[in-house]
N, C-alpha and C positions, 0 to 999 in steps of 0.2 A: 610554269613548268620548270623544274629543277635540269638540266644539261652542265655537268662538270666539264669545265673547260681543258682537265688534265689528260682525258681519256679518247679511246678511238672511240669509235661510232659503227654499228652497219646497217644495211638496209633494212633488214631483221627487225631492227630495233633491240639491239644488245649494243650492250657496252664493253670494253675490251681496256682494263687496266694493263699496260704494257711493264715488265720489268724483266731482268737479264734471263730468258729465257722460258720465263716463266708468265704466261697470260691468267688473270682474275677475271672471268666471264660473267654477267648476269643480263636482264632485260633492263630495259629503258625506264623510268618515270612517264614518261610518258606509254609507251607497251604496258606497264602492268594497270593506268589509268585505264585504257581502253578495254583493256580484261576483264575486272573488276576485280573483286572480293578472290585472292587466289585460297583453294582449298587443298592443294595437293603438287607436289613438285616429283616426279619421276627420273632420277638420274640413271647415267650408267655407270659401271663399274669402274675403281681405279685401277689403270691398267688397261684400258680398251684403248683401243689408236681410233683416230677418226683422221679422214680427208676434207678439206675446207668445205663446206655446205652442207656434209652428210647430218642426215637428224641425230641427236645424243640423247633424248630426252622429249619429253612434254610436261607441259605447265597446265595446270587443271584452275578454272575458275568455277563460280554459281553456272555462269550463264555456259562458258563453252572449254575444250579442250583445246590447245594449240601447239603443236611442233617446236624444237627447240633446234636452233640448227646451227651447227660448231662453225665460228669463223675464220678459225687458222688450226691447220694439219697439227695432230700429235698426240700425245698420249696423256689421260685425265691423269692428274696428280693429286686433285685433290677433290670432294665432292662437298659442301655445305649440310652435313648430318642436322643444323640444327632444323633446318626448313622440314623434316621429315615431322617433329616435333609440333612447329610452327611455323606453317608455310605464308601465313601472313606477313612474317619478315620482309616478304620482296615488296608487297603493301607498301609497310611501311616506313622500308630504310632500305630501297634496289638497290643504292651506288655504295651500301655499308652491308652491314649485318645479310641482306636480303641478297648477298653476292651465288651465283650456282656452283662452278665450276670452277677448277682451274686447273690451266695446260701445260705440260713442257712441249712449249714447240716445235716440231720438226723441219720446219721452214720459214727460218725469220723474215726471209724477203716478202712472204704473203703479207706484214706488216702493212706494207706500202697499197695495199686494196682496201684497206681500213679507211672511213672517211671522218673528217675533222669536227667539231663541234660547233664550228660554225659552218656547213657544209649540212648538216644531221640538222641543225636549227632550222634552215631553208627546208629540210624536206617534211619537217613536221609543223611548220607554217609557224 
């Protein structure tokens, strides 16, 4: 199971690439294993504000539909247009190509509820 040691972690099963103000959000290699085959990625718009845990989205596989759910307050900056295309991306490259979202954050201190990659390691055995 692939876990980058550079990035946050959360319960979710998203990943959370940190830089100056600006969050790269997608799901886990592990999350899109349990999914399977994904068929369909539903973003929101640039521009919509979210609050930490509010849904932004769902991920569509063969087997089922799953909730996407933002893990730091702020506004989408940017959305992954090519997954619209080919949403197998998250397949087969989640922590690159297969990336969903990205935020400008409204509250960096949420930072600090992110959990580590060796923390995310233990909860996914």
């Amino acid at each position: 199971m692939n876990i980058p040691s550079n990035l946050k972690y959360t319960t979710d099963h998203e990943w959370v690439n940190l830089e100056v103000g600006i969050a790269t959000i997608g799901i886990t290699d592990f999350a899109q294993s349990e999914l399977g085959d994904i068929v369909f990625v539903e973003f929101p718009e640039v521009g919509d504000n979210f609050d930490i845990g509010d849904p932004f989205g769902t991920i569509e596989a063969v087997k089922t539909v799953a909730d996407l759910f933002i893990p730091l307050s702020g506004e989408i900056a940017a959305i992954n247009e090519e997954l619209d295309a080919d949403p197998s991306k998250v397949n087969s490259d989640p922590y690159g190509d297969g990336w969903l979202v990205k935020i400008k954050m409204s509250s960096p201190d949420e930072e600090d509820d992110l959990i580590s990659f060796t923390s995310y390691k233990e909860i996914i055995g």
